[in-house]
Backbone as a ProteinNet text record, in pm:
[ID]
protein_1_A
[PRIMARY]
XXXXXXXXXXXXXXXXXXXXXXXXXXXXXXXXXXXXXXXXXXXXXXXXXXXXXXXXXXXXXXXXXXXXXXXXXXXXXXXXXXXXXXXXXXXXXXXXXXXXXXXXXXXXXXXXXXXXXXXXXXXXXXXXXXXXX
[TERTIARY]
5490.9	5502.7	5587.1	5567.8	5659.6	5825.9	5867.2	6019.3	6062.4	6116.6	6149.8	6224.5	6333.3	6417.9	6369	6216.4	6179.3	6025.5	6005.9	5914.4	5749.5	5670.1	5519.5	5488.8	5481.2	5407.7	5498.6	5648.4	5713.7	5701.2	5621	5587.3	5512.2	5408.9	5267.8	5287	5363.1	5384.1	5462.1	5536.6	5630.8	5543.7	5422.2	5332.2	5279.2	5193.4	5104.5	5180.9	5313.4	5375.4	5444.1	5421.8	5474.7	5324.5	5202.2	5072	5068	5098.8	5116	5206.5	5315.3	5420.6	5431.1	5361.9	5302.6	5168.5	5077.1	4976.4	4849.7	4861.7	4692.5	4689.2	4770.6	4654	4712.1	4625.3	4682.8	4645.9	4661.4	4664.6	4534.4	4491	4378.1	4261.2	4293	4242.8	4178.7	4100.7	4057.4	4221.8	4300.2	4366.1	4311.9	4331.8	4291.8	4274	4143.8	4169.5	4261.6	4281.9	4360.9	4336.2	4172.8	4124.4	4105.6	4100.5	4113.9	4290.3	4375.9	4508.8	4526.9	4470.1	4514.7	4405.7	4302	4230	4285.7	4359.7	4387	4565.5	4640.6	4756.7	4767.7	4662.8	4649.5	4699.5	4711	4817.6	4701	4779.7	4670.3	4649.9	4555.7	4491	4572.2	4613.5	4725.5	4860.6	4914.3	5030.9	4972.2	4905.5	4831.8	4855	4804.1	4759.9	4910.3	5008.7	5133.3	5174.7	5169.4	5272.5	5123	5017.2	4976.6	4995.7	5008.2	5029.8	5180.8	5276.8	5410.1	5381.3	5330.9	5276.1	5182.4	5099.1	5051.5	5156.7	5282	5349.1	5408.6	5438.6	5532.8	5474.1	5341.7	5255.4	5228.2	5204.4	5163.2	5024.8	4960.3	4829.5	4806.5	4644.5	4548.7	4432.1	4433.2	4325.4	4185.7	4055	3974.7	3874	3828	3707.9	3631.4	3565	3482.4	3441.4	3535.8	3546.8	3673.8	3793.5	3907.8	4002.6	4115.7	4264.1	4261.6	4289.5	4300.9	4464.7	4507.3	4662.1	4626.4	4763.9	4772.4	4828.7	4786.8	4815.6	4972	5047.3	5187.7	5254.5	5198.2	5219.7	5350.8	5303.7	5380	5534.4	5515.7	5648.3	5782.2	5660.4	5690.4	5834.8	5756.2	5791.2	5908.8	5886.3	5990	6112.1	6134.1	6220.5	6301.5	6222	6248.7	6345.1	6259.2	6350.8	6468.5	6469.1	6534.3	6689.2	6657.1	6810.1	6796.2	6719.5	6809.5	6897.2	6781.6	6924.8	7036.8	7068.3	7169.7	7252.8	7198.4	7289.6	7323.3	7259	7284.6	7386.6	7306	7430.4	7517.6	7478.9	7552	7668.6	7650.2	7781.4	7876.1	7870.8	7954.5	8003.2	7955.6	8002.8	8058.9	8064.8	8157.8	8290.5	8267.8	8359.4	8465	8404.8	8473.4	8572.9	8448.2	8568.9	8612.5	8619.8	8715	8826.5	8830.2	8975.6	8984.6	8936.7	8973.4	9046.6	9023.6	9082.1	8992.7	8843.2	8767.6	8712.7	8740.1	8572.3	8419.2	8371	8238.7	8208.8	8296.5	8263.1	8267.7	8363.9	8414	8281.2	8237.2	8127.8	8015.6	7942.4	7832.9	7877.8	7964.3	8006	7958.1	8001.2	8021.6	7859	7798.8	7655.9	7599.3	7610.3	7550.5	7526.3	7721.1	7712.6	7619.4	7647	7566.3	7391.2	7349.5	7218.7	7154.4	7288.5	7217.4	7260.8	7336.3	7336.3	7217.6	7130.9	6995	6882.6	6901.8	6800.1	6730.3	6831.4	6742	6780.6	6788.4	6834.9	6767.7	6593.4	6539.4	6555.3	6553.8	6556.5	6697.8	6795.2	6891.3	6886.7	6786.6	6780.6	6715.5	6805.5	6713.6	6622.7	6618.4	6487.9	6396.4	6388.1	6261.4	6185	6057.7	5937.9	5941.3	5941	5922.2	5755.8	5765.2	5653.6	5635.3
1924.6	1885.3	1983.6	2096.9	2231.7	2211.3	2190.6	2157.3	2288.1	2395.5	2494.9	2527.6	2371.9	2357	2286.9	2195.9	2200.8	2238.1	2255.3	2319.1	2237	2279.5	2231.5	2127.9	2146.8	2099.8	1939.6	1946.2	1780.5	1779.4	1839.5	1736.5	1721	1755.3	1680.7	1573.9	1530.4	1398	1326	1382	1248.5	1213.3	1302	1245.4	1161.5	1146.4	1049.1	931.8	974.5	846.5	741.6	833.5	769.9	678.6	756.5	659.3	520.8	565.9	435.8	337.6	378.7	294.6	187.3	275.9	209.3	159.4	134.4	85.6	123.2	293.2	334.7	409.4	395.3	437.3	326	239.2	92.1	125.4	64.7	-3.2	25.8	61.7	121.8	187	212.2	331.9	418.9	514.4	697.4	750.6	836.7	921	1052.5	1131.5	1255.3	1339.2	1403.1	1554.3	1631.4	1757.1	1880.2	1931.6	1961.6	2028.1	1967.4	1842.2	1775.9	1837.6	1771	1797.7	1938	2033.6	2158.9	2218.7	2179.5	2231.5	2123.3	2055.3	1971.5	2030.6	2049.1	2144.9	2250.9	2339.2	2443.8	2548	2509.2	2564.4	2565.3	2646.9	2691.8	2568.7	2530.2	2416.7	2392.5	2509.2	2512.8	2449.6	2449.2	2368.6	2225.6	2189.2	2033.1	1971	2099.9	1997.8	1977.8	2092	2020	1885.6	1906	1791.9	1627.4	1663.2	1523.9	1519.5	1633.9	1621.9	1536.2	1554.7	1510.2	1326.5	1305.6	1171.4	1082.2	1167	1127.1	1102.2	1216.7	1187.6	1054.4	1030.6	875.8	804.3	818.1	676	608.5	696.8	673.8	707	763.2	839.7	829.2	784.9	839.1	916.7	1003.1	1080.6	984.3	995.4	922.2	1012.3	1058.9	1175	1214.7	1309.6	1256.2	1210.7	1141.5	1012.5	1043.4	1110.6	1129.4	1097.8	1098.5	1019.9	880.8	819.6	670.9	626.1	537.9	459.7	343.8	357.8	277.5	149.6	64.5	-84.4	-53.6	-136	-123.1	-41.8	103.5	213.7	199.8	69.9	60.4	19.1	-86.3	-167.4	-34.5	45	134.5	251.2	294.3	399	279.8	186.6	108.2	72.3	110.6	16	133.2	280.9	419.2	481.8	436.8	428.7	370.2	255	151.3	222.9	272.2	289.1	468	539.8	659.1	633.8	503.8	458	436.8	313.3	312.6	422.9	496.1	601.7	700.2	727.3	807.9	748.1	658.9	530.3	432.6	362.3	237.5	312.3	327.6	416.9	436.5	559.6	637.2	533.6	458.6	346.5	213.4	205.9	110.6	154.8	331.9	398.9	432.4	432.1	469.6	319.3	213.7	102	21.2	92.5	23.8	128.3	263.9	322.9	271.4	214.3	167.9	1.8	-41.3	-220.7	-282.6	-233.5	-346.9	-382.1	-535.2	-589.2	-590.5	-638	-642.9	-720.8	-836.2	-935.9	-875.4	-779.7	-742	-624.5	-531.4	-462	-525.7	-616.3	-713.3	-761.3	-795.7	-839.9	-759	-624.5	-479.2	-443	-457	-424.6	-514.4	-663.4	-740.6	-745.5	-725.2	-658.6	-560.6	-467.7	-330.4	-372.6	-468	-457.5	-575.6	-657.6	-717.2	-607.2	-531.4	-440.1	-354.1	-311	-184.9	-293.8	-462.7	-554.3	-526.4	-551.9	-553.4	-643.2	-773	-921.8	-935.3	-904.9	-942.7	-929	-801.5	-724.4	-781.7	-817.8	-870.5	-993.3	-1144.9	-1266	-1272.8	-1306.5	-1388.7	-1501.5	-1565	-1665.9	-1592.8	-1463.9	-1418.9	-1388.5	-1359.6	-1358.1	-1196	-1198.3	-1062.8	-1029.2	-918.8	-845	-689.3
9108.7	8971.4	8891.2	8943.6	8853.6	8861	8759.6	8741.2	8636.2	8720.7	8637.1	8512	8577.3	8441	8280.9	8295.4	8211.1	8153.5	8026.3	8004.9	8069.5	8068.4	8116.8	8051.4	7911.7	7808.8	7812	7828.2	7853.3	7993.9	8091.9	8194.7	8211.3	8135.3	8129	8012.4	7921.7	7852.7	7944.3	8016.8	8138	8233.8	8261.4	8366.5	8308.3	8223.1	8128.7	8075.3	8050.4	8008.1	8197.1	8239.6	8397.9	8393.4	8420.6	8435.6	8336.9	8223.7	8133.3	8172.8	8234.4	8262.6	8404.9	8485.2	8579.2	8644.7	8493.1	8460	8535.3	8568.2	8609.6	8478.3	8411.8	8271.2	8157.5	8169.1	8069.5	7913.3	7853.6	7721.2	7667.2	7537.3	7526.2	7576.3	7694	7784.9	7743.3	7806.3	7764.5	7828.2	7762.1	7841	7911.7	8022.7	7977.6	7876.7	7902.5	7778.5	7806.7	7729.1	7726.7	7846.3	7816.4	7950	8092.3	8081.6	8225.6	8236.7	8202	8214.7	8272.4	8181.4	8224.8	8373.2	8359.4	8497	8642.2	8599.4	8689.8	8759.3	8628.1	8650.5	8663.8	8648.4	8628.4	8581.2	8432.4	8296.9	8197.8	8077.6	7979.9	7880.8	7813.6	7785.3	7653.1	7596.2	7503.6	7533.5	7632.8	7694.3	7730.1	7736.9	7785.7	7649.3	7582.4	7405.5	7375.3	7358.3	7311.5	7364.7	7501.8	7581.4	7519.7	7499.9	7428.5	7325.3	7230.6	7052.6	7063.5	7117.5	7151.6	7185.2	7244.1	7256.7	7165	7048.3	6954.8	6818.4	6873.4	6762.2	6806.5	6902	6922.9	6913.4	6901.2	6858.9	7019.9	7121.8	7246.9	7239.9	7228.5	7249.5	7068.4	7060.3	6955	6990	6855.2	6850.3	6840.6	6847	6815.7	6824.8	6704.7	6712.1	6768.8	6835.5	6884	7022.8	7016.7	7147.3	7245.1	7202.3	7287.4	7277.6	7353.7	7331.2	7429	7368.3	7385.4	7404.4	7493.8	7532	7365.8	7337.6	7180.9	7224.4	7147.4	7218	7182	7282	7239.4	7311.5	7338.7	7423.9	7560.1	7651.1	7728	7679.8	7629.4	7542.6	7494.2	7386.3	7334.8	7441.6	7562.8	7627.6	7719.8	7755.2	7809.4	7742.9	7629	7485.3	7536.3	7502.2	7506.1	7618	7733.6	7894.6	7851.8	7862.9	7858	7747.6	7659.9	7533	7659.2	7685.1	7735.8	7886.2	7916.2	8053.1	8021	7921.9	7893.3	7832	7761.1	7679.3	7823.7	7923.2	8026.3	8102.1	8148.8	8288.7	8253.1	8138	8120	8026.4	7914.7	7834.9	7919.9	7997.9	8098.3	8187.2	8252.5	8354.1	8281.4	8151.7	8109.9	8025.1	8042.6	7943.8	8072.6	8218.2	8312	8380.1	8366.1	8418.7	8302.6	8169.5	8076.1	8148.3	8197.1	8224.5	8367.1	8428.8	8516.8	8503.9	8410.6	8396.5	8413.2	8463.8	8461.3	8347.4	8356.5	8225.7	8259.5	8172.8	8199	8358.8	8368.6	8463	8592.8	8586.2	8707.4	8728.8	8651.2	8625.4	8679.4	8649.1	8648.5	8790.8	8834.2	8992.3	9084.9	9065	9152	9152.2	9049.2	9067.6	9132.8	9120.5	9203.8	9341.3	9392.6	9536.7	9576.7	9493.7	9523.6	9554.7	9456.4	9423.3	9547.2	9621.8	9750.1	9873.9	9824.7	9971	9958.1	9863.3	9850.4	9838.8	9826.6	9803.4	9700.2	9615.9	9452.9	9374.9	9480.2	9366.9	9280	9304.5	9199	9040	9065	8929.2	8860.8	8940.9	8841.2	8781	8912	8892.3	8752.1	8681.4	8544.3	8542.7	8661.8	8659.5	8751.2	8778	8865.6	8732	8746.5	8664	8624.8	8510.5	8400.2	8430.2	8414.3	8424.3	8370.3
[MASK]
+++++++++++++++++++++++++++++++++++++++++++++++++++++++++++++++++++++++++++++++++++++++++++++++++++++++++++++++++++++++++++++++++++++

């Protein structure tokens, strides 16, 4: 789990937001505590709390007195919208800024991935009549 290049405290919000995302920690849920987090990573309980205060600020995680941090309805949508604009700002930007200098259009773009995506077998994800989920 230790990624030197970034700090603790955002990879214990990328872990929690990974569980949310791939639904073992769903939608109004208990999340972990601080202290589960940190006796479980074995980091100071002070670094647990940032990397969830960071997730309360996005409106992923609520406080609930008392009672604990809870997954906020919406949560998933939320962190997927989120994925979703830094993919593109990472991959898609750059790869349409690269085959506009290359002459390609979009079509030709959208072609080249298709190939690609039956040679690694990932029609699905491109078929628009396969089922969303």
């Amino acid at each position: 789990m230790i990624d030197d290049a970034k700090p603790l405290f955002t990879q214990i919000a990328e872990k929690v937001e990974d569980s949310i995302l791939n639904g073992t920690l769903p939608e109004l849920s208990r999340a972990p505590s601080t202290n589960e987090l940190a006796g479980f990573y074995s980091i100071n309980p002070a670094t647990a709390a940032k990397g969830i205060n960071q997730l309360v600020s996005k409106g992923v995680l609520e406080k609930r007195r008392g009672i604990g941090m809870f997954v906020t309805e919406g949560a998933r949508a939320l962190l997927i919208n989120e994925h979703r604009t830094t993919f593109s700002d990472n991959f898609i930007t750059p790869l349409l800024a690269e085959a506009n200098r290359l002459g390609l259009g979009s079509r030709d773009v959208i072609a080249l991935i298709e190939e690609r995506s039956q040679e690694l077998h990932l029609t699905t994800a491109l078929d628009p009549t396969a089922a969303k989920g």
